[in-house]
Structures are given as structure tokens and as C-alpha cells.
RODO-2510 file (C-alpha; in nm, 4 decimals, decimal comma):
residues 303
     n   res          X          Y          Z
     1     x     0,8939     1,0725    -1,5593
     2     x     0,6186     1,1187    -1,2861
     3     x     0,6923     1,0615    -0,9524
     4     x     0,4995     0,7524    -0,9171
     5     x     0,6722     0,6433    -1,2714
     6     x     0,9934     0,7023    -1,1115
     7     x     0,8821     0,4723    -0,7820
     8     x     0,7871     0,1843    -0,9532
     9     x     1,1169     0,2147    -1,1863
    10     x     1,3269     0,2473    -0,8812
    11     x     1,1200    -0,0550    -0,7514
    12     x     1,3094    -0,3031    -0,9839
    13     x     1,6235    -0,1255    -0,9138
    14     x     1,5849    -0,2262    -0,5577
    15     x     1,4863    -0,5795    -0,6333
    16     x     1,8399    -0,6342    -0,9104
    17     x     2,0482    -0,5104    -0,5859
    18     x     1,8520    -0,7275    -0,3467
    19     x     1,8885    -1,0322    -0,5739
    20     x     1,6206    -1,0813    -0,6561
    21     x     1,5489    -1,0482    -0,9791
    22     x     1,8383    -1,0699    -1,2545
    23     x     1,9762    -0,7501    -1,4585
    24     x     1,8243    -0,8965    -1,7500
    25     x     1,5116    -0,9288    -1,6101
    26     x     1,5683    -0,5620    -1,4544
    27     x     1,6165    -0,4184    -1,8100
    28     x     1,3131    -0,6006    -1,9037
    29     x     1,0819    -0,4662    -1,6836
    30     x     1,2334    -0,1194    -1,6987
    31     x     1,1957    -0,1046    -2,0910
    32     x     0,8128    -0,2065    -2,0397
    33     x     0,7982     0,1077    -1,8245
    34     x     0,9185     0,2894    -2,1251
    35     x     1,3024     0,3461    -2,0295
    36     x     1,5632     0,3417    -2,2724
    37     x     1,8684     0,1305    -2,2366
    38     x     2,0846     0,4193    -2,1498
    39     x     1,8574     0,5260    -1,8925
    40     x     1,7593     0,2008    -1,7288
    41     x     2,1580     0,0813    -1,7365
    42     x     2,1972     0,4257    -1,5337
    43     x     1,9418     0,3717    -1,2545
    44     x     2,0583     0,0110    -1,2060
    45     x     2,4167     0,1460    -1,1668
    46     x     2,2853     0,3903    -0,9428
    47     x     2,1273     0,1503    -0,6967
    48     x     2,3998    -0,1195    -0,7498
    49     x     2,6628     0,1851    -0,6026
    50     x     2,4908     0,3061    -0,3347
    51     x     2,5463     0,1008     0,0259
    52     x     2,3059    -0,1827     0,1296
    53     x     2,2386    -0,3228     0,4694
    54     x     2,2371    -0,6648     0,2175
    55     x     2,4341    -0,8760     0,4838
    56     x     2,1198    -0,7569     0,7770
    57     x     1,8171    -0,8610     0,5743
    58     x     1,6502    -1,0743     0,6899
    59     x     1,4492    -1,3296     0,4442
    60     x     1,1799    -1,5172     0,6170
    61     x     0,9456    -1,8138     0,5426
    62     x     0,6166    -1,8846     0,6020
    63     x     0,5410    -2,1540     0,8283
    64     x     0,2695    -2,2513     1,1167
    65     x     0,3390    -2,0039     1,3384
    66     x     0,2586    -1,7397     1,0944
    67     x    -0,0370    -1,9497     0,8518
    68     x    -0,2877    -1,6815     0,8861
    69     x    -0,6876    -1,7336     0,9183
    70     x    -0,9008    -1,5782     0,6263
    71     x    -1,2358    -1,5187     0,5452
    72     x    -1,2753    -1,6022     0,1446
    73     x    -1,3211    -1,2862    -0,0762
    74     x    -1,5992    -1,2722    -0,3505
    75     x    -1,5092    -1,0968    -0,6442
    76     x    -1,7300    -0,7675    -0,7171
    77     x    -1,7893    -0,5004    -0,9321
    78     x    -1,9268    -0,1472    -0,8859
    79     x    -1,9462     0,2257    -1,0814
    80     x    -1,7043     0,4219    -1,0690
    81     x    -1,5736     0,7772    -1,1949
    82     x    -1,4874     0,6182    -1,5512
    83     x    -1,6559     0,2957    -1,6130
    84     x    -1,7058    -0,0183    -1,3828
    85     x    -1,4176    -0,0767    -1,1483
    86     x    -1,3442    -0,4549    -0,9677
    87     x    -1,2774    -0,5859    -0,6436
    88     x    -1,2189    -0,8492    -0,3770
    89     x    -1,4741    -0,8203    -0,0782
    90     x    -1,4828    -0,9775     0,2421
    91     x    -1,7422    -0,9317     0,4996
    92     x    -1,6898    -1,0078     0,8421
    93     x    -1,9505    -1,1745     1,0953
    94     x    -2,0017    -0,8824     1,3105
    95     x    -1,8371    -0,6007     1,1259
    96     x    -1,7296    -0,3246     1,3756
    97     x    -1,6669    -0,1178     1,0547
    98     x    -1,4949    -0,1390     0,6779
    99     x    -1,1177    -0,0688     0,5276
   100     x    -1,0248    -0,0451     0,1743
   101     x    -0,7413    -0,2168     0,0773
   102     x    -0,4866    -0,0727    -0,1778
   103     x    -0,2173    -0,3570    -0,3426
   104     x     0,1273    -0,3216    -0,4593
   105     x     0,2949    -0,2655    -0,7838
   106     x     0,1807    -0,6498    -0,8211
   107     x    -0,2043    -0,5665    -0,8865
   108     x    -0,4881    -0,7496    -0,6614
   109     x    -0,3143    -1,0488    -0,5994
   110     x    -0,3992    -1,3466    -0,3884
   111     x    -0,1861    -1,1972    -0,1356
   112     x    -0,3651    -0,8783    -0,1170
   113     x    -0,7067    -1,0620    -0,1196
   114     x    -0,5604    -1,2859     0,1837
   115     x    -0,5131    -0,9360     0,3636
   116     x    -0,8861    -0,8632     0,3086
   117     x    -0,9764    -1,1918     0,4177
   118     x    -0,7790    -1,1233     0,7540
   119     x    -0,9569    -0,8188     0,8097
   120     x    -1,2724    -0,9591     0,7462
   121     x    -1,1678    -1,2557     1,0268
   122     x    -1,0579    -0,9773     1,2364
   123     x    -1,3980    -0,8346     1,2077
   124     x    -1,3174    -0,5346     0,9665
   125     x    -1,5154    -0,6160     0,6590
   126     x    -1,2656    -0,5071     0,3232
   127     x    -1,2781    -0,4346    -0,0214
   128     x    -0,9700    -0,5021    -0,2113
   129     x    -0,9808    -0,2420    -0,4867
   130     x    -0,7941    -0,3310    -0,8621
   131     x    -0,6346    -0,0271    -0,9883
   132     x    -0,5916    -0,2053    -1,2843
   133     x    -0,9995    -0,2646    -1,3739
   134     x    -1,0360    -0,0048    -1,6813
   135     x    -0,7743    -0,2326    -1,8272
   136     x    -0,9323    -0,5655    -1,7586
   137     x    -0,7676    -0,6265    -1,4211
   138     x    -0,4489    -0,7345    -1,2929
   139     x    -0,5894    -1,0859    -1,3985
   140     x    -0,5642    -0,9829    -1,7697
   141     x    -0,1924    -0,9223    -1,7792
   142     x     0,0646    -1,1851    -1,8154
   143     x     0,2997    -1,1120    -1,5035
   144     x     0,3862    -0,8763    -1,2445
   145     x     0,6699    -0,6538    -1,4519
   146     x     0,3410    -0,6013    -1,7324
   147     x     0,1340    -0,4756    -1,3942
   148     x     0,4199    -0,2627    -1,2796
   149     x     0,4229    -0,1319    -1,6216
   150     x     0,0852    -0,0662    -1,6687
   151     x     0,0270     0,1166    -1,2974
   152     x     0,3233     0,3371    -1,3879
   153     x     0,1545     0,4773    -1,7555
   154     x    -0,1691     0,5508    -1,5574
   155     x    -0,2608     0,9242    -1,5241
   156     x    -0,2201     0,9455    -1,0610
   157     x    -0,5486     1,1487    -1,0997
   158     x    -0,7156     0,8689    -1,2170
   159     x    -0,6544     0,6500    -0,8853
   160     x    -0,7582     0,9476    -0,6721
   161     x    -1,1269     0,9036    -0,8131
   162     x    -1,1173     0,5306    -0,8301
   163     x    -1,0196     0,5449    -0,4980
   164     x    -1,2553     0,7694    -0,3859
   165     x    -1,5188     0,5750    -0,5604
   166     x    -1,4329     0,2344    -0,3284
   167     x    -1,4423     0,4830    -0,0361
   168     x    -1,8248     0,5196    -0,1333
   169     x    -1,8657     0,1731    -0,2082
   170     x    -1,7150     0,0375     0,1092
   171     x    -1,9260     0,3010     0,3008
   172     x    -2,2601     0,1348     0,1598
   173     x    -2,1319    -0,1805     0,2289
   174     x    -1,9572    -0,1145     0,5363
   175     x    -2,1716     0,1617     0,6627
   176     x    -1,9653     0,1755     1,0344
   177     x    -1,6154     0,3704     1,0393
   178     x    -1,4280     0,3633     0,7411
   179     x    -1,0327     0,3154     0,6977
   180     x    -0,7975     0,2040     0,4629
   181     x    -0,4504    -0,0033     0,4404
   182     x    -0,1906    -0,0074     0,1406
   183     x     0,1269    -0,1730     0,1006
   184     x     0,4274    -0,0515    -0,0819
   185     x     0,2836     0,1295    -0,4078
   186     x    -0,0511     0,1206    -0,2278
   187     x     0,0869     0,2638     0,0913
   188     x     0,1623     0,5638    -0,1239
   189     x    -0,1558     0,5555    -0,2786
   190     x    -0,3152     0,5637     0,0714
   191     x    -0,1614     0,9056     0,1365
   192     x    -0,2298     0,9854    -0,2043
   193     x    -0,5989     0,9782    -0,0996
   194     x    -0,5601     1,1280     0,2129
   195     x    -0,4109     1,4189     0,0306
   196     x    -0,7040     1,4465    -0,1873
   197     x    -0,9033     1,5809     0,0796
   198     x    -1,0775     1,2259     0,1361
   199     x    -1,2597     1,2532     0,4973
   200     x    -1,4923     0,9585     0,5355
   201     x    -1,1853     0,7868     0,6620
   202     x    -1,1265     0,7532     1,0201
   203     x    -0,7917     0,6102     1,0175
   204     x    -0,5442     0,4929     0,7669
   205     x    -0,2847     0,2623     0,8194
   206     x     0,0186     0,3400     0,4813
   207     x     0,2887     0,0822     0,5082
   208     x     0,6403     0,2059     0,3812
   209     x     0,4592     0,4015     0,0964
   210     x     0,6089     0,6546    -0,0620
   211     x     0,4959     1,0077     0,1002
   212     x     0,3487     1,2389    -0,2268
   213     x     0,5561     1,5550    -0,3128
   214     x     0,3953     1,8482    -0,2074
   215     x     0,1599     1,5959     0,0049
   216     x    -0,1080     1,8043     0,1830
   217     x    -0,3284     1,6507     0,4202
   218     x    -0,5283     1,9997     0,5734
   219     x    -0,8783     1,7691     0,4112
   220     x    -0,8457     1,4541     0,5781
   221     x    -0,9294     1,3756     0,9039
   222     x    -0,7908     1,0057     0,9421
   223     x    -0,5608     0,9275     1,2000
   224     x    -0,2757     0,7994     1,0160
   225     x    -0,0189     0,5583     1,1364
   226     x     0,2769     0,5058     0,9184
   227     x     0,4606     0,1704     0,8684
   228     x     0,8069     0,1659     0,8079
   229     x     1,1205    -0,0744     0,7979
   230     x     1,4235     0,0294     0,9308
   231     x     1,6298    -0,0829     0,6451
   232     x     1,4275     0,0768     0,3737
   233     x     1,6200     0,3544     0,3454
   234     x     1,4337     0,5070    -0,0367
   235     x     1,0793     0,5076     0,1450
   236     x     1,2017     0,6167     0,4540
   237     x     1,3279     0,9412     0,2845
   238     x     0,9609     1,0493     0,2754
   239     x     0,9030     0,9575     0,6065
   240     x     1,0240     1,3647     0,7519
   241     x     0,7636     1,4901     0,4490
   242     x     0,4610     1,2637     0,5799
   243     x     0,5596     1,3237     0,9682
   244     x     0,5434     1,7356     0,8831
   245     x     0,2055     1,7302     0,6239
   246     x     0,0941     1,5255     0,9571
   247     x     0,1635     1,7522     1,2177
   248     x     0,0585     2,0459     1,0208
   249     x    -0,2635     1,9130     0,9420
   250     x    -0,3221     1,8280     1,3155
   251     x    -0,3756     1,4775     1,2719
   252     x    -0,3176     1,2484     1,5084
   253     x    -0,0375     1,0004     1,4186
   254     x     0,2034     0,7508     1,5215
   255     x     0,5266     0,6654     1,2364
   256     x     0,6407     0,2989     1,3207
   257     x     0,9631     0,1548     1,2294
   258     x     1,0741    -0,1635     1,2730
   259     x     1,4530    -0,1381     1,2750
   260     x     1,5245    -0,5324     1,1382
   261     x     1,2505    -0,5027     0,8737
   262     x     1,3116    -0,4013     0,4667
   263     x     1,0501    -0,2374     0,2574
   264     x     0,7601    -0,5265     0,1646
   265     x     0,8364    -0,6925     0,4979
   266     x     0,4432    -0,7680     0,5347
   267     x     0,3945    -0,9913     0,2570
   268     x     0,4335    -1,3478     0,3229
   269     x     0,4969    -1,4024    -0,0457
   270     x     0,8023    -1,2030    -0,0796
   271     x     1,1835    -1,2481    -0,0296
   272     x     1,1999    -0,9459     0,2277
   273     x     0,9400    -1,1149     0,4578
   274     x     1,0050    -1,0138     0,7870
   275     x     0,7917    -1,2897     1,0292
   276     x     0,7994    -1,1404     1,3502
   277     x     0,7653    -0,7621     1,2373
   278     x     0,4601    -0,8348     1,0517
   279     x     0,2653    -1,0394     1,2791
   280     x     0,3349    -0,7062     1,5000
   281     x     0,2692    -0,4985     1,2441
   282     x    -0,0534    -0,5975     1,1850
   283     x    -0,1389    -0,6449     1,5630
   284     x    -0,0588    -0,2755     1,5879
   285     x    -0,2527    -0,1474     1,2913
   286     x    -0,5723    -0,3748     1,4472
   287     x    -0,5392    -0,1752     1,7073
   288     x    -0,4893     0,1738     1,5489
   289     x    -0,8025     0,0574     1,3845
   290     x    -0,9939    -0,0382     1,7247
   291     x    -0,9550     0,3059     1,8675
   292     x    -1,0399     0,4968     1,5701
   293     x    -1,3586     0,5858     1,7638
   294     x    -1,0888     0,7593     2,0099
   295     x    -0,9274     0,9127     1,7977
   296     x    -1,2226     1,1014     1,6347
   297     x    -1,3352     1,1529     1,9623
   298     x    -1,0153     1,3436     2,0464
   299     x    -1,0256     1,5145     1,6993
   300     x    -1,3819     1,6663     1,8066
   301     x    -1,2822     1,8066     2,1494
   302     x    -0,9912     1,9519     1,9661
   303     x    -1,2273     2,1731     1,7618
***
């Protein structure tokens, strides 16, 4: 099993013991993944033992205070490495630069197009690349356990390039500083591209993705912060790996954690929905992306 593999299988662990989703369900998605019974009973055993903060989470709701202004998205297509790859683009008014967007193990949903179309409102124009567009798209699978299932056969190397490709499309499109934003399987994909030596990017903004094994981040020269919630206690096992491929690197950094908040707390969609930690959340990380032109600054007197 690859590392991402095992992620996205540990992913539905996480949901059985959060409630959810239901064990049969669980085994359901895990046998899509290619698990055997044996093996998928074990890993939901293992997650159903271990202690949960389940009587802290915190399950919020969307509501007025937190509706959330979006520019609309237009869907797009461009070349990549392989074949044509697909997209959600937003452009903003007055775009002060451009960030890719990487989704979840849930494919380009309407949730992660929503996030583009904040950016885009927030004067970031964003493409909202499908990692799923050499099979069709997310939009040609039946449900999110057939996405999950899908990301987690794909060869890792493959979303390196693809990524890298989006990087070169958002740069023509976008052609002011550069970042880019993930969420949960995305948020490790973000320092899955940082690793790969990707240095258009002037910042980068990972929430509670998993940190790559082996991770090195000497080619990058984002400045990277790192969104975590307190209570997500299998990403934030990475977190020591990213904050030391960070430092060694000599990139400048901040690792947030917001000690109420469960892995997925951003998305409005979800059952871990956090209200208050995301509206900060994403206050910070507009921000982080404001003084990207500081940062590089800093990273050239540095030299």
C-alpha cells in the first residue's frame, strides 16, 4: 500500500469512529480501495481502539454569519503532461496575483469550486485543478467513496506533473505571484509539489495535509504556512516532519493550530466544520498570501 493509499484508507477509518459514516459503508469504501475483508476489519478495529477527543468535537452549521461571497467559476480545460486536464477558474476584478487550488479525497466539488470563487472575490484569481481529469473527472464517478478509490490507485507521480502543469497554466492566466491552497488530501498534495522542487510559487498555504515521507523541500521557495486542528491527532503526526523539511530548507513558515478544530474543519459541507476556526483560518491564509511579496523580499536579502 502507498502512502497516499494508506491516507485515504485511514480516511474512512476516521470517518466510521467519528460517526459518520456506518461500518458497512466503511467496508464498502475500503474494498473499492482494494482491501480485503481481513484487512479493512483490522484498520477499522484499529481506529475504533485508539482514544478520541469524540465528546470535544465540535460539529458546526452553516448559517448567515458564515454564507460566504463567491465569484462563479467557469469550467476549463488545458494540456497537460498526459492528455487534457480540467478545471474550475475564477478570475478576480483586480487580481493582485493567482493560487491553485488542490481538493480533497472528494474530487472538484462544489465546495472546492466555492473556495476558488472566494479567492477570486478576495482578489486572488484560482484555478481549481481535477486530479481526476484523465479519468473523465470527479463528475464521471458515481459518489465520493468511487473518487476516494480512484485518487488512491493513481500512480503520486502522476499528480506531481498535473500539478505542475496548472502551476503553468495559472501563471499564464494569473501572470502576478503564484500560490497554492489544498485541503485534507490536497493539503498533502500541496507539499507534495513543494517537494518536487516546484518554485514559481511564492507561498503555499497546506491545510492539515499529510506531510510526504522523506518530504524534501531544498527546491521550493514558497513560504509555507501549515494549517492544522488541534484534535487531528493522524495529520498532526506529520506536522514535526513538515516543521524540520521547513526549517532545513530555510523557508520561511508559520504551523497554525487551532486547538478546538478536527481535521476538515474548513469545509462548510462537512460534519467536522469548525465555524469560527475557519473564518480565521482563511483570514490568516489571506494574509499569508498578501505579504508574499515580503516574504520573497526577505528570501532575497537572505541570499
Amino acid at each position: 500500500m502507498t502512502e497516499i493509499q494508506k491516507y485515504l484508507a485511514e480516511e474512512v477509518a476516521e470517518d466510521l469512529a467519528d460517526g459518520i459514516i456506518t461500518r458497512r459503508e466503511a467496508m464498502r469504501r475500503l474494498g473499492l480501495m482494494g482491501l480485503s475483508a481481513s484487512a479493512a476489519a483490522a484498520l477499522l478495529a484499529t481506529f475504533s481502539s485508539a482514544p478520541a477527543p469524540a465528546a470535544t468535537r465540535r460539529r458546526g452549521r452553516r448559517d448567515a454569519e458564515t454564507e460566504w461571497a463567491a465569484v462563479a467559476t467557469d469550467a476549463i480545460t488545458f494540456a497537460g503532461p498526459r492528455g487534457v486536464l480540467m478545471a474550475a477558474w475564477a478570475a478576480a476584478e483586480r487580481p493582485r496575483g493567482g493560487v491553485l487550488v488542490i481538493h480533497e479525497n472528494r474530487g472538484l466539488t462544489d465546495h472546492i469550486r466555492g473556495v476558488a470563487g472566494r479567492l477570486a472575490a478576495s482578489g486572488y484569481s484560482a484555478l481549481a485543478l481535477d486530479l481526476l481529469s484523465e479519468e473523465g473527472g470527479t463528475g464521471a464517478f458515481p459518489g465520493e467513496a468511487e473518487v476516494a478509490a480512484a485518487l488512491a490507485g493513481i500512480d503520486p507521480a502522476r499528480f506531481d506533473a498535473d500539478m505542475q502543469a496548472a502551476v503553468t497554466e495559472l501563471a499564464r492566466r494569473a501572470p502576478r505571484k503564484l500560490a497554492a491552497i489544498g485541503f485534507c488530501f490536497g493539503g498533502g498534495m500541496v507539499w507534495r509539489l513543494l517537494a518536487a522542487g516546484e518554485r514559481r510559487l511564492a507561498a503555499a498555504a497546506p491545510f492539515y495535509g499529510p506531510f510526504p515521507e522523506g518530504g524534501d523541500l531544498d527546491g521550493s521557495r514558497a513560504a509555507v504556512l501549515g494549517v492544522y486542528g488541534g484534535l487531528d491527532a493522524r495529520v498532526n503526526a506529520s506536522q514535526p516532519a513538515a516543521k524540520a523539511a521547513l526549517e532545513a530548507a530555510g523557508l520561511e513558515h508559520r504551523l497554525l493550530t487551532f486547538t478546538d478544530a478536527d481535521h476538515a474543519f474548513f469545509n462548510d459541507t462537512g460534519a467536522r466544520f469548525n465555524p469560527p476556526a475557519a473564518a480565521e483560518a482563511w483570514r490568516r491564509t489571506l494574509d499569508w498570501f498578501d505579504a508574499s511579496d515580503d516574504h520573497d523580499k526577505g528570501r532575497r536579502r537572505d541570499r
